[in-house]
Kinemage of the C-alpha trace (Angstrom):
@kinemage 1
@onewidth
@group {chain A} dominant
@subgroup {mainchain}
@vectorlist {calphas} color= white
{ca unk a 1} P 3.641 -25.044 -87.210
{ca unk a 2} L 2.820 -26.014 -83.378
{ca unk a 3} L 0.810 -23.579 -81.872
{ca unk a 4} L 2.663 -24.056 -78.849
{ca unk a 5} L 6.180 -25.569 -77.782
{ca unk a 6} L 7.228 -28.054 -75.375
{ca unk a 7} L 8.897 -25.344 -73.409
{ca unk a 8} L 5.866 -23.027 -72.757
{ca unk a 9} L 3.587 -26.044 -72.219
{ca unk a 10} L 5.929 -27.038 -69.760
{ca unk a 11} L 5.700 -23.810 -67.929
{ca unk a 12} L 1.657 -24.191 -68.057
{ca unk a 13} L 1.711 -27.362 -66.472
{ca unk a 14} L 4.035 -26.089 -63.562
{ca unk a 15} L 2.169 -23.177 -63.002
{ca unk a 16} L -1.215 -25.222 -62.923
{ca unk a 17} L 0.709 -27.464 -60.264
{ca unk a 18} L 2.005 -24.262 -58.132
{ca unk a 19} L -1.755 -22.850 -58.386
{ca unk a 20} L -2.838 -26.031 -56.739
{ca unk a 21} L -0.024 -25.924 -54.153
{ca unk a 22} L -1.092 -22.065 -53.099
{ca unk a 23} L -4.968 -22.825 -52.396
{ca unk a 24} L -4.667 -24.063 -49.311
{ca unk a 25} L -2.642 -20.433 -47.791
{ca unk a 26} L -5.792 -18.788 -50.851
{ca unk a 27} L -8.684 -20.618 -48.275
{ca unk a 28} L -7.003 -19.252 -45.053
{ca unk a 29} L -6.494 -15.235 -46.508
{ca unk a 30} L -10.171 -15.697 -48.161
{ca unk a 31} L -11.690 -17.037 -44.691
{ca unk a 32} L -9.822 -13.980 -42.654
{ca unk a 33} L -10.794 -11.281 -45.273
{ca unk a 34} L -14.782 -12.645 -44.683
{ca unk a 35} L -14.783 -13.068 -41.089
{ca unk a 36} L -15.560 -16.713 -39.890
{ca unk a 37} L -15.432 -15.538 -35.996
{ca unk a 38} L -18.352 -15.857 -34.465
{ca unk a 39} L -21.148 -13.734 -34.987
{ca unk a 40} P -22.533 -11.342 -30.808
{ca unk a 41} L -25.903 -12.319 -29.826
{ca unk a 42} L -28.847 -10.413 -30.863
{ca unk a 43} L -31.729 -8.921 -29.013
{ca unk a 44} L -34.850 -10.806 -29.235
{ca unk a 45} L -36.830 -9.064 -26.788
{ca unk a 46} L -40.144 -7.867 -27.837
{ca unk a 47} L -40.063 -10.384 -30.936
{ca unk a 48} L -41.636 -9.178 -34.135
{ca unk a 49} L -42.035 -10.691 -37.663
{ca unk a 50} L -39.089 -8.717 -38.313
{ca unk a 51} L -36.968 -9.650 -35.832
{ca unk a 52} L -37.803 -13.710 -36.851
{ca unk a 53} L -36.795 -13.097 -39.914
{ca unk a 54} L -33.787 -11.549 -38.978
{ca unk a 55} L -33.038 -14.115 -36.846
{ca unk a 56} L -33.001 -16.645 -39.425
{ca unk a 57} L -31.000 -14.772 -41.135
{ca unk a 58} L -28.143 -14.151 -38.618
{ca unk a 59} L -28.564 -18.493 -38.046
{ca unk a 60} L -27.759 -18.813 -41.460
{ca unk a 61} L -24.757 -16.230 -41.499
{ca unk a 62} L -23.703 -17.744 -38.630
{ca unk a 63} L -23.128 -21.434 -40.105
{ca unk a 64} L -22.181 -19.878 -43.329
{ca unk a 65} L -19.050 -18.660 -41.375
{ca unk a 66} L -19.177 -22.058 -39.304
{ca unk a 67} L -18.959 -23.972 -42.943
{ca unk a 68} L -15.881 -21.338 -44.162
{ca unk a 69} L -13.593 -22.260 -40.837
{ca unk a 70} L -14.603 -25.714 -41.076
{ca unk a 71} L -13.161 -25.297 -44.832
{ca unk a 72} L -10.193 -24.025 -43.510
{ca unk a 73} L -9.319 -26.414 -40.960
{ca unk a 74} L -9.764 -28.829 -43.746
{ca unk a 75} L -7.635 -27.055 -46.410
{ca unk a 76} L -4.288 -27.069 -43.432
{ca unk a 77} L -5.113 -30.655 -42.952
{ca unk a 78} L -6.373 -32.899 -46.714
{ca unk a 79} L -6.453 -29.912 -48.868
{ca unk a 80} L -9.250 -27.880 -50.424
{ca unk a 81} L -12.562 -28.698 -49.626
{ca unk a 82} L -13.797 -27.811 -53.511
{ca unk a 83} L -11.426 -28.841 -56.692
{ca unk a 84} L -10.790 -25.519 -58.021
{ca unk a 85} L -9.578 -24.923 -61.714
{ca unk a 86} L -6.508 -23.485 -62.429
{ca unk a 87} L -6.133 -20.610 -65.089
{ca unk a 88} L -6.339 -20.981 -69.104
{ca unk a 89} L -4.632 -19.464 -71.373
{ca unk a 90} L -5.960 -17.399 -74.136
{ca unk a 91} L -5.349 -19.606 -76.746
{ca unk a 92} L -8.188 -21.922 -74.815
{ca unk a 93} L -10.579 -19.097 -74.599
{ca unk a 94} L -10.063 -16.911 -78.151
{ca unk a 95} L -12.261 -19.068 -80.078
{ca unk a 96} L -15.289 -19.347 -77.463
{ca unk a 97} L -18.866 -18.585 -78.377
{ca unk a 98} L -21.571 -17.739 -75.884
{ca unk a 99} L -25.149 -18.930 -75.786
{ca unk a 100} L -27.943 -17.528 -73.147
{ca unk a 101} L -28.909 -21.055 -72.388
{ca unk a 102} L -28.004 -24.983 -73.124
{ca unk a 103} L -30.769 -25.123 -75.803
{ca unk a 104} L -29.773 -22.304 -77.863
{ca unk a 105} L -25.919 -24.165 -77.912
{ca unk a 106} L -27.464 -27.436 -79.127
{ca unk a 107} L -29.160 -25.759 -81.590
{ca unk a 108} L -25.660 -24.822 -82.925
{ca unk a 109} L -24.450 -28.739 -82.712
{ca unk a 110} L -23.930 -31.080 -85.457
{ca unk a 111} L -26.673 -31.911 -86.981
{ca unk a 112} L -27.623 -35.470 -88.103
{ca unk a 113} L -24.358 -36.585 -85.983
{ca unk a 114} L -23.843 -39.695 -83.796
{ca unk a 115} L -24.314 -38.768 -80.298
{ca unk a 116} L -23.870 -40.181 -76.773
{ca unk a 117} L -25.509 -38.645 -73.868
{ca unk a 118} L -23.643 -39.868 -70.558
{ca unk a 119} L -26.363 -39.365 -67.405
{ca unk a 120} L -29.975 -38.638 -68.223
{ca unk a 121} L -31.305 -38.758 -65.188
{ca unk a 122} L -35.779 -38.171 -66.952
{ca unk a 123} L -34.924 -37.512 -69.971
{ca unk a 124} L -36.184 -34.381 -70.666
{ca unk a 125} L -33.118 -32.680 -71.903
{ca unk a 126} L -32.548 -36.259 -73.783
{ca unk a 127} L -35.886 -35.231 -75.770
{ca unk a 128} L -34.633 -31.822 -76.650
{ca unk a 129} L -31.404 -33.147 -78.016
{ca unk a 130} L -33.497 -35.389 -80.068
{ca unk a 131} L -35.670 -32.689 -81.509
{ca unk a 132} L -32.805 -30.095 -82.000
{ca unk a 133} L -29.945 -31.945 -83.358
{ca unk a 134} L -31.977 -34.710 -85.091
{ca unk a 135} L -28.867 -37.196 -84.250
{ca unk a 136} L -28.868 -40.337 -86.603
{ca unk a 137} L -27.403 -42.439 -83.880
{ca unk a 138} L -28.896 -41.109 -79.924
{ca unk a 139} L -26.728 -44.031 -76.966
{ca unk a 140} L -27.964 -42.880 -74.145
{ca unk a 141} L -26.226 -44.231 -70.555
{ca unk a 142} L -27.058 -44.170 -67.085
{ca unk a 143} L -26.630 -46.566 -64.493
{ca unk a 144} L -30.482 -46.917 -64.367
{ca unk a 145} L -33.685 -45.254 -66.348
{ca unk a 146} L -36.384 -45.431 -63.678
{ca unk a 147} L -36.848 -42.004 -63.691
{ca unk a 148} L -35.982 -41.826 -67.563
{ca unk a 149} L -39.660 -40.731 -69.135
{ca unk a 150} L -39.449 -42.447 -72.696
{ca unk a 151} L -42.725 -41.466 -74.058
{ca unk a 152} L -41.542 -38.133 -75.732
{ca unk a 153} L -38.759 -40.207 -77.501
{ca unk a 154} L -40.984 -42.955 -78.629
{ca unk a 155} L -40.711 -42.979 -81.934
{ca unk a 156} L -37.308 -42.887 -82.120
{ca unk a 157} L -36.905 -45.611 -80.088
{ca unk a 158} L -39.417 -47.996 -82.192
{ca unk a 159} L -36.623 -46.729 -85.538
{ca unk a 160} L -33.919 -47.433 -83.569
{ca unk a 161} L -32.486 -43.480 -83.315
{ca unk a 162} L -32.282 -43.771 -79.793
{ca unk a 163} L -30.827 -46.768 -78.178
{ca unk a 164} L -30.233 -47.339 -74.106
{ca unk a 165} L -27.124 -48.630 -72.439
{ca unk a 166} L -28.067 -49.306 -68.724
{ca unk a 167} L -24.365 -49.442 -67.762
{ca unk a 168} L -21.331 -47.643 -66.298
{ca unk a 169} L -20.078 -44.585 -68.245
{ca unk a 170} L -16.464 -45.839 -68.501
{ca unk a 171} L -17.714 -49.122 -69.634
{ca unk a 172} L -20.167 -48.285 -72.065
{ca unk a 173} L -17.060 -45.915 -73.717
{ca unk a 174} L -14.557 -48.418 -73.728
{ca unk a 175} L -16.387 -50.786 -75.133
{ca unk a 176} L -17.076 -47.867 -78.428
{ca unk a 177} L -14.285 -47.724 -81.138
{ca unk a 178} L -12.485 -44.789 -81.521
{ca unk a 179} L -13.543 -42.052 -83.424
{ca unk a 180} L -17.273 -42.790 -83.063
{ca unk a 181} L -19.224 -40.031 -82.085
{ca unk a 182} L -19.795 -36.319 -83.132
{ca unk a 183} L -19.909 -35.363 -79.926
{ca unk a 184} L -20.968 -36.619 -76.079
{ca unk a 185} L -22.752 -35.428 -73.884
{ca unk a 186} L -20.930 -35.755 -70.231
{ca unk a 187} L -23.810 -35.078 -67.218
{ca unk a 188} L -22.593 -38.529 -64.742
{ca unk a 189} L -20.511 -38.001 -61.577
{ca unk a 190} L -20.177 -34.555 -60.963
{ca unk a 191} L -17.032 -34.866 -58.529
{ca unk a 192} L -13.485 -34.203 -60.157
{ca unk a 193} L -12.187 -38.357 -59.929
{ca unk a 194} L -15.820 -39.273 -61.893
{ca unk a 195} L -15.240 -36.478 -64.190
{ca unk a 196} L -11.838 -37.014 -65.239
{ca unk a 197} L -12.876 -40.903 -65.237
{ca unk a 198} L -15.522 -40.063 -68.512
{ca unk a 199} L -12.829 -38.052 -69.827
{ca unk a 200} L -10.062 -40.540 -70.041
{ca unk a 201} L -12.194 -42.952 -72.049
{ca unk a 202} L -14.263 -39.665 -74.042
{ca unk a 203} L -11.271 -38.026 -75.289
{ca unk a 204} L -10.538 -40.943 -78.070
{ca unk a 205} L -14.350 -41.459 -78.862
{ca unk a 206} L -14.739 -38.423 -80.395
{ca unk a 207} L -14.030 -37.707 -84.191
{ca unk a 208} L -10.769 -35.388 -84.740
{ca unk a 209} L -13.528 -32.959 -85.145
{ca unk a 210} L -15.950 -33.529 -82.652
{ca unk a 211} L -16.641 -31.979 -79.136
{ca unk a 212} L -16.671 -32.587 -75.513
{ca unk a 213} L -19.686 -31.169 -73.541
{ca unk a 214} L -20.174 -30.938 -70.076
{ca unk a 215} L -23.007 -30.349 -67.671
{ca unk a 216} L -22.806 -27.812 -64.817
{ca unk a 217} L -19.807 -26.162 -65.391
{ca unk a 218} L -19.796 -24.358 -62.068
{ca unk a 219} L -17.481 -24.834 -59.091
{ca unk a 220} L -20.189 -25.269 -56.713
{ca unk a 221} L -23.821 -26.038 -56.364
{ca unk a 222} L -25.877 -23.939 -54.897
{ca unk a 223} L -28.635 -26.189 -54.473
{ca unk a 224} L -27.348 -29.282 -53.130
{ca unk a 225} L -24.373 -26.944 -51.216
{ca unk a 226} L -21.021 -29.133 -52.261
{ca unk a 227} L -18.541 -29.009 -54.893
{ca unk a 228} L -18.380 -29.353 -58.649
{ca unk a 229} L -15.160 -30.884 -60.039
{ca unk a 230} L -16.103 -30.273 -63.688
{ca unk a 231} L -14.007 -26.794 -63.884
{ca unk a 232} L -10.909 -28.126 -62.430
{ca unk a 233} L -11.348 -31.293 -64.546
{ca unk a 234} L -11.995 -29.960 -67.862
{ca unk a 235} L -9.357 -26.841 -67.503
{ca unk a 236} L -6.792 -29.585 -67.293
{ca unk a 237} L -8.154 -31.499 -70.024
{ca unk a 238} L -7.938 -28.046 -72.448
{ca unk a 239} L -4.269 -27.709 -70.801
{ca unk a 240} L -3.043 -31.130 -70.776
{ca unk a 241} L -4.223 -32.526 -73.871
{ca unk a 242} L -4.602 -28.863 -76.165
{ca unk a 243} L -8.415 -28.581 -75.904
{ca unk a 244} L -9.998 -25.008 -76.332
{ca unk a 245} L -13.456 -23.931 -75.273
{ca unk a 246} L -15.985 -23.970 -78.319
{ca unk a 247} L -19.403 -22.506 -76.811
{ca unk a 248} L -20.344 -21.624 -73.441
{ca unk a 249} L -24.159 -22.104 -72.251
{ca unk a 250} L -25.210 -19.785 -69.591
{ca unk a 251} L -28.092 -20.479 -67.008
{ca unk a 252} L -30.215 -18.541 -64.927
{ca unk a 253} L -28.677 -20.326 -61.626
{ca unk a 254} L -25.081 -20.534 -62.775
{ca unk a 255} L -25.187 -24.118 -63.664
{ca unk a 256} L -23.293 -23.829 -67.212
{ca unk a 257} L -22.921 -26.213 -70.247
{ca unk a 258} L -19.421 -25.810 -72.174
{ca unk a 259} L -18.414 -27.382 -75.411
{ca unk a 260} L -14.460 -28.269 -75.995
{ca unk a 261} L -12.706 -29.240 -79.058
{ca unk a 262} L -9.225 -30.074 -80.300
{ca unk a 263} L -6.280 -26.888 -81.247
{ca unk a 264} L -5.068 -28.095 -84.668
{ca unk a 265} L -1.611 -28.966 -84.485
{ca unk a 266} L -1.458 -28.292 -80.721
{ca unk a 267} L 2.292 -29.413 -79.513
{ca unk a 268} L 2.545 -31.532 -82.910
C-alpha cells in the first residue's frame, strides 16, 4: 500500500507553493515586530571603556536593523532575500535519528560502501570519512584540490581507495551509472539553484537503499552573514520525490549535517 495518495501529495505541494507566496507579507510583519527604525543617538560625552564598547554595540544594532529593512525592501520587490524551507510532514521526520556532531553520524554510515564526497575543500573531514566508514570505493570532487591536504589519505590513494575527480559536481555525477554509490556526500554550492543542481543528478546515483547527505543544513551562516539554500532545497526534495530524514548531525555553531533516504512505496 502507498503511504501516501496522489490527492494528499497534491495538497503538500500546494501548500509548499502558498508558503512560498506568504514570505514576502512573513519578512514585512517580522521586520515591524523587531523594529528596523532607526536607532536615537547616544551620549558619548565623558567616553569610557564602557561607553566604546557600547558604542560598538549600538553600530552593530544599528546596521543589523539597516540589513532587516534592506531585506524588506527586497522581499516587496524580487522576493526573499534567504530561500526558506517550507514545512514537512511527519511522515519525513518520524524516522529521524539525532547525533551530537557529523562524526558520531558517520560513524553510523555504511560501512565498506562506495562513497562520493562532492566539495572537500582540505580534506580533513575527507580523512575522517576514510577512517570511520572504511569506504571500498572514496571519488572525491571539487573543482580544484589546492587546498586539499592528501598526506593523511596517502595510503589509500597509493591502493586506489580514494580516487580524485577535479571536475564539476553535475558532471562528475552524470557521467556515474545509476545506482552506484552507498551514499554521497553533498558540501559544493551552498545556494538553493547549486543545491538542487547536485540533487537532480544525486537522486539516481544512489542505491534504492542509500542516502543523501548534506553539509550545513542551516538557513543562514553566521559567519560569512548570507543565506543557505540547503533547507529549502532538500525539504522539497523529501516532499517532491518521498524522501524522509534519516539522521540529523548537530554542531556547536548551528551548521548541521542531515542524512535522507527513500519512503518505501512512497506514491507507488
Amino acid at each position: 500500500m502507498s503511504e501516501i495518495d496522489e490527492a494528499s501529495h497534491a495538497e503538500r505541494i500546494r501548500r509548499a507553493s502558498q508558503e512560498l507566496a506568504d514570505h514576502p507579507k512573513i519578512i514585512e510583519d517580522f521586520g515591524k515586530r523587531f523594529r528596523i527604525g532607526a536607532l536615537p543617538p547616544i551620549d558619548e560625552s565623558g567616553v569610557s571603556a564602557e561607553v566604546r564598547r557600547y558604542r560598538l554595540t549600538y553600530e552593530v544594532e544599528q546596521k543589523r536593523r539597516e540589513f532587516l529593512k534592506a531585506q524588506m525592501e527586497l522581499a516587496a520587490v524580487n522576493g526573499p532575500f534567504i530561500n526558506w524551507a517550507v514545512r514537512l510532514d511527519d511522515l519525513h521526520t518520524r524516522n529521524c535519528r539525532v547525533f551530537p556532531h557529523r562524526l558520531a553520524m558517520v560513524d553510523h554510515l555504511p560501512k565498506g560502501a562506495v562513497i562520493a564526497e562532492i566539495g572537500t575543500e582540505t580534506g580533513r573531514f575527507s580523512a575522517q570519512i576514510l577512517e570511520r566508514a572504511k569506504p571500498r570505493e572514496f571519488h572525491l570532487v571539487d573543482l580544484s584540490f589546492r587546498e586539499f591536504e592528501r598526506e593523511p589519505m596517502r595510503a589509500a590513494i597509493e591502493n586506489g581507495v580514494a580516487r580524485f575527480h577535479e571536475t564539476d559536481s553535475v558532471a562528475f555525477l552524470s557521467a556515474c551509472a545509476p545506482a552506484t554509490f552507498d551514499w554521497i556526500y553533498i558540501d559544493a554550492d551552498h545556494f538553493y539553484n547549486g543545491v538542487k543542481r547536485d540533487i537532480r543528478v544525486a537522486i539516481d546515483k544512489v542505491k534504492p537503499d542509500g542516502l543523501l547527505v548534506f553539509n550545513d543544513y542551516t538557513l543562514w551562516s553566521s559567519l560569512e552573514s548570507f543565506g543557505y539554500g540547503i533547507p529549502a532545497a532538500v525539504h522539497e526534495l523529501a516532499i517532491e520525490h518521498g524522501w524522509e530524514l534519516a539522521y540529523l548531525a548537530l554542531e556547536p555553531q548551528g551548521y548541521y549535517d542531515v542524512a535522507l533516504r527513500r519512503i518505501p512505496n512512497y506514491r507507488s
